[in-house]
C-alpha positions as CSV (number, residue, x, y, z in Angstrom):
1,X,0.0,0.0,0.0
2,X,0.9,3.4,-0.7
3,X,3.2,5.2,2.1
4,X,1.3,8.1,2.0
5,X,-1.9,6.5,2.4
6,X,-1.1,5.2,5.0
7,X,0.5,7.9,6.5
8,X,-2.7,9.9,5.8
9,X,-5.1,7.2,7.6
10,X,-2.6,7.6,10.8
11,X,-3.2,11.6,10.7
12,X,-6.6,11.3,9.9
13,X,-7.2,9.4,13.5
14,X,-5.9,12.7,15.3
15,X,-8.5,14.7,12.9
16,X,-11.3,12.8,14.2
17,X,-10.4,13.0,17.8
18,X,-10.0,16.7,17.4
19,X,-13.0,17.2,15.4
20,X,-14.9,15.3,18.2
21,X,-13.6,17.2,21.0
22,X,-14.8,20.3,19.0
23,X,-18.2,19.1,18.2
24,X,-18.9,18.4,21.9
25,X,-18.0,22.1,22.4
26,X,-21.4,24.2,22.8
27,X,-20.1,27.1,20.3
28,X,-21.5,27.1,16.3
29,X,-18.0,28.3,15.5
30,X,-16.7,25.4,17.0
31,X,-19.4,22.6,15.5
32,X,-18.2,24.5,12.4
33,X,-14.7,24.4,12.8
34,X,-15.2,20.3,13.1
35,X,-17.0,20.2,10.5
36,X,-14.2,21.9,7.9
37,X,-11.3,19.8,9.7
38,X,-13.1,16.4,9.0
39,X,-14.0,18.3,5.0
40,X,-10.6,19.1,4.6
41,X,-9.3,16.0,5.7
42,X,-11.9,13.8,3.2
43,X,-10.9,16.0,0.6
44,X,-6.9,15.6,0.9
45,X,-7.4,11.6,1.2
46,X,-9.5,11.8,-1.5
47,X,-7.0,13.3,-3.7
48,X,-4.7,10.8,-3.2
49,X,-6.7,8.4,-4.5
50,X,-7.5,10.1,-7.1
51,X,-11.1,10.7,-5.9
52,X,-12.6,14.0,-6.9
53,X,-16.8,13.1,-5.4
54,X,-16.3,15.3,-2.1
55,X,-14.9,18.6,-3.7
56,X,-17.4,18.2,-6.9
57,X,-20.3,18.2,-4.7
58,X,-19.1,21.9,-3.5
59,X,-20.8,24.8,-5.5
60,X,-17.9,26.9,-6.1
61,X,-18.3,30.1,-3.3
62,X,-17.6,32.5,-5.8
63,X,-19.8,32.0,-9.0
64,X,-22.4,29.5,-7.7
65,X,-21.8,26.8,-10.1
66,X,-20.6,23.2,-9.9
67,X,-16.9,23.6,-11.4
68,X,-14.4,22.9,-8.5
69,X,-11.7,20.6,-9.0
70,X,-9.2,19.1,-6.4
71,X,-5.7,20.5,-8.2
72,X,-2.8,20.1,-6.1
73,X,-4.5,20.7,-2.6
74,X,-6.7,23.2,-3.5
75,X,-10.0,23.8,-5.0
76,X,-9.9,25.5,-8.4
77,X,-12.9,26.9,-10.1
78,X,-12.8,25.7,-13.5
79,X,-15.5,28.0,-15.0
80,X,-13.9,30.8,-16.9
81,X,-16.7,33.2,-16.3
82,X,-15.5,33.1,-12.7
83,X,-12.0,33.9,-13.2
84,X,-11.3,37.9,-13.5
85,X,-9.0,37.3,-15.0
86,X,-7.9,35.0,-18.2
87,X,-5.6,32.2,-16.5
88,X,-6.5,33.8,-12.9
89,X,-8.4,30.8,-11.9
90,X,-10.2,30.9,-7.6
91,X,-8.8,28.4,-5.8
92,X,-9.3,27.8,-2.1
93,X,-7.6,25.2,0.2
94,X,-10.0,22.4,1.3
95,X,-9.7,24.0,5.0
96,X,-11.5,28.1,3.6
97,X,-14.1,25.6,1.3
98,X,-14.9,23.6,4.5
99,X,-16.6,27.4,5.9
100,X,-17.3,29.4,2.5
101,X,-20.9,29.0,1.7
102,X,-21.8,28.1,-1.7
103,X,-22.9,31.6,-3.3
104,X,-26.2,32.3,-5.8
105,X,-25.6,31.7,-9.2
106,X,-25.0,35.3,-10.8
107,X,-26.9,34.4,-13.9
108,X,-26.4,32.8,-17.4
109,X,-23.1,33.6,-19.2
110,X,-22.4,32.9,-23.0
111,X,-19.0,32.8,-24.9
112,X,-18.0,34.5,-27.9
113,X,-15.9,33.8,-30.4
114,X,-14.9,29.6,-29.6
115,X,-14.0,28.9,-26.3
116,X,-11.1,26.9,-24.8
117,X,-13.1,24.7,-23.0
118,X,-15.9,23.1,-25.7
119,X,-17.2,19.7,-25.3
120,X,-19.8,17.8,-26.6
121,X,-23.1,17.5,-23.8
122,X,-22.6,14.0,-23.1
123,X,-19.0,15.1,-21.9
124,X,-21.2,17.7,-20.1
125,X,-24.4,14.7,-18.7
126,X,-20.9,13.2,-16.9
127,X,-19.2,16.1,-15.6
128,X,-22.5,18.1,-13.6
129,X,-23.6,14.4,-12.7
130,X,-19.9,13.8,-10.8
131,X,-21.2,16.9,-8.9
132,X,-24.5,14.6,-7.5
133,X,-26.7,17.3,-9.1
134,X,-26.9,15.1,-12.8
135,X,-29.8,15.9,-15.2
136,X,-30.3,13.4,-18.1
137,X,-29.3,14.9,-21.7
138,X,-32.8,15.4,-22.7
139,X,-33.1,18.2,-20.2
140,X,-29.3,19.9,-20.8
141,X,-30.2,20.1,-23.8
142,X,-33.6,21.8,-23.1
143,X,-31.7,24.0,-21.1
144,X,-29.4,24.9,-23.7
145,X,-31.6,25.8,-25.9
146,X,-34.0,27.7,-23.8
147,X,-31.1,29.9,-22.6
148,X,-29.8,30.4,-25.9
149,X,-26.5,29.1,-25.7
150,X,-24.2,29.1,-28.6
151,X,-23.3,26.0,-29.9
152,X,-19.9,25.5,-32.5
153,X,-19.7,22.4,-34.8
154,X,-15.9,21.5,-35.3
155,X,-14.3,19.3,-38.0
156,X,-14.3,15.4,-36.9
157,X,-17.0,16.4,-34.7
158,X,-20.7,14.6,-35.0
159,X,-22.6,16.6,-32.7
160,X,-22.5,20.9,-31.6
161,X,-20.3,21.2,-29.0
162,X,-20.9,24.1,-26.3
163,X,-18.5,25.5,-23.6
164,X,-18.7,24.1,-20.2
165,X,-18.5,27.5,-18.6
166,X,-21.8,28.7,-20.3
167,X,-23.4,25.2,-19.7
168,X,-22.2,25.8,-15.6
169,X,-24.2,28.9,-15.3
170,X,-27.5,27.4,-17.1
171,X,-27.2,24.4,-14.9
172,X,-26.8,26.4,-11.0
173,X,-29.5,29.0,-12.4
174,X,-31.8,26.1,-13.1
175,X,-31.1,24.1,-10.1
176,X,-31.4,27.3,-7.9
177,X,-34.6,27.8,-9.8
178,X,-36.3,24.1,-9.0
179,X,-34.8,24.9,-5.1
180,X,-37.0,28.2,-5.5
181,X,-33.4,30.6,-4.8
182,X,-33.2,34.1,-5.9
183,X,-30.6,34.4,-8.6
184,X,-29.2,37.9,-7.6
185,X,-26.3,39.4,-9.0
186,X,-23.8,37.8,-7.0
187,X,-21.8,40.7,-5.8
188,X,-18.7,39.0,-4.3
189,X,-15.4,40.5,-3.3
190,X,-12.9,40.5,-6.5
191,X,-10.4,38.7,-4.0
192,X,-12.4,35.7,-2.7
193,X,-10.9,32.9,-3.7
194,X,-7.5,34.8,-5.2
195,X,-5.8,34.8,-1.6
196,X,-2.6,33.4,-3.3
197,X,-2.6,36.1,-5.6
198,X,-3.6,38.9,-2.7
199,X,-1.5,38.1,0.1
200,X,1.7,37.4,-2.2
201,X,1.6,40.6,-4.0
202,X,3.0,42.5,-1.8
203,X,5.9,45.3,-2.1
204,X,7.9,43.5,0.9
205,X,7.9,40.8,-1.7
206,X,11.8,39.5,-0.1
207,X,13.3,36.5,-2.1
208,X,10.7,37.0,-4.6
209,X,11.1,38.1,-8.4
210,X,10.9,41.8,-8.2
211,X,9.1,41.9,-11.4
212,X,7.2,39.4,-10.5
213,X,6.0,41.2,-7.4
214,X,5.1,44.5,-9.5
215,X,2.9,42.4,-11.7
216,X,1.4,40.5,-8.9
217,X,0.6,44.1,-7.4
218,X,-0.6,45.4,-10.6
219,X,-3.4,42.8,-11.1
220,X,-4.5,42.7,-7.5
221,X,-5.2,46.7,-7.3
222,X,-6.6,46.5,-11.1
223,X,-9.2,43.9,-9.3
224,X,-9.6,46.0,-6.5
225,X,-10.4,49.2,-8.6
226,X,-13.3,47.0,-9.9
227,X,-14.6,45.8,-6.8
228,X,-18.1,47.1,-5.1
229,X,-16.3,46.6,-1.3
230,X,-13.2,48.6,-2.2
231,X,-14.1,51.7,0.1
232,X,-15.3,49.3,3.2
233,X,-12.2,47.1,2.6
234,X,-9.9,49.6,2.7
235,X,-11.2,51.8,5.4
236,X,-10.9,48.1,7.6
237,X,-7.5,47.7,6.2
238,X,-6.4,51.0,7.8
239,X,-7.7,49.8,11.4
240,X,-4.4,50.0,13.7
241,X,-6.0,46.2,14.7
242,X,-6.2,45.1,11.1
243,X,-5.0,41.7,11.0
244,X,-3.5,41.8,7.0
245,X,-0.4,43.1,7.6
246,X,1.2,41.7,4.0
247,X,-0.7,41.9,0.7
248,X,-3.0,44.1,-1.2
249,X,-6.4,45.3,0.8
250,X,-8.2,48.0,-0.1
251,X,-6.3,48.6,-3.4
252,X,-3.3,49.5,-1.1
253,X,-0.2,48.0,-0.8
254,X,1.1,47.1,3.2
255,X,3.7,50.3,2.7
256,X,1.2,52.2,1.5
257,X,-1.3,51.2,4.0
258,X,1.3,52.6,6.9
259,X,1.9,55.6,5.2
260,X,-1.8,56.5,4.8
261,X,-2.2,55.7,8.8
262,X,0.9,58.0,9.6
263,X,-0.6,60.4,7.6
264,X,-3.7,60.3,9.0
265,X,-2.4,60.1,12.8
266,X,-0.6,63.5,12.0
């Protein structure tokens, strides 16, 4: 048997005792804290099986819809209408999705132009029923069409094939629709799920690439300019108390967060 396995079955005995000692505490933040060790730990086993079922059944806590994948310890959104950026997937380790509620799906999305990530709807019957919310093809298909979605017929290719991203949002806008949930319009920080990207991007970037650092800091305030919770996040981010000491908040660097605080304590 696998080393690791079984070196993951030993660890996982100490994550159950703990997560039982929790529970027994009377606190919700503690039930809930045993609840996202025990998640977490399901999750990292099942990755090194090669398991994916616990992480697919997440609705991704950024865009509503079922396109999380275990990559690498973390869960990445695959949808690219959740990314804000092309190649900028959210991710969040198994731990944050164990308390992130699932959000409202923000509405239906359609590609122009052909999009990276086509496939035919049988690919698509598969991948939403991994996820343990499956619909049979006669229905995606209904779906499809009543939302309009584009369909692109490639050479070597029998049937239309449409992009999983735009078959994402029809499918968590219908199920929230048979669960009778408002589809509102999602307003989400621009950083959830880009923590890597946030907290790295900093001007005390150290060892790292300088120009890496600049860039990092580039796309996280370009995202914060865009954000609806800019002025509340920053005006947190200048709290003497403020816990983010490193990274972008606010659309402000950590130096420039000081300086704006010396300034202001002038």
């Amino acid at each position: 048997m696998n080393t690791r396995v079984l070196d993951k079955r030993t660890e996982g005995l100490d994550v159950v005792a703990r997560a039982a000692r929790l529970a027994t505490e009377a606190s919700p933040l503690a039930r809930m804290e045993a609840t996202a060790i025990r998640d977490a730990f399901v999750m990292e086993a099942e990755e090194l099986t090669g398991d994916v079922e616990t992480v697919r059944t997440r609705a991704c806590p950024a865009c509503g819809c079922f396109t999380l994948m275990p990559i690498r310890g973390k869960a990445h959104c695959v949808s690219r209408h959740c990314a804000p950026r092309p190649g900028l997937r959210r991710r969040w380790t198994y731990r944050d999705l164990g308390y992130a509620k699932p959000a409202k799906p923000s509405g239906v999305r359609r590609s122009a132009g052909y999009p990276a990530d086509l496939r035919p709807l049988t690919f698509l019957v598969e991948f939403f029923a991994q996820s343990g919310h499956d619909v049979p093809l006669s229905t995606l298909s209904r779906w499809v069409k009543l939302h309009n979605i584009p369909g692109h017929k490639i050479d070597g290719e029998r049937a239309h094939l449409f992009s999983l991203s735009d078959v994402a949002t029809v499918h968590a806008v219908q199920l929230a629709a048979r669960e009778g949930q408002l589809c509102g319009d999602g307003a989400k920080p621009a950083c959830q799920g880009l923590g890597s990207l946030f907290f790295n991007a900093d001007d005390q970037a150290g060892a790292m690439d300088q120009k890496l650092a600049r860039r990092r800091i580039a796309v996280a305030k370009e995202l914060c300019a865009e954000c609806p919770f800019i002025d509340p996040c920053r005006e947190a981010a200048l709290k003497p108390d403020d816990h983010r000491q490193h990274g972008v908040a606010g659309g402000l660097t950590s130096s420039e967060r000081r300086a704006l605080r010396t300034e202001r304590n002038r």
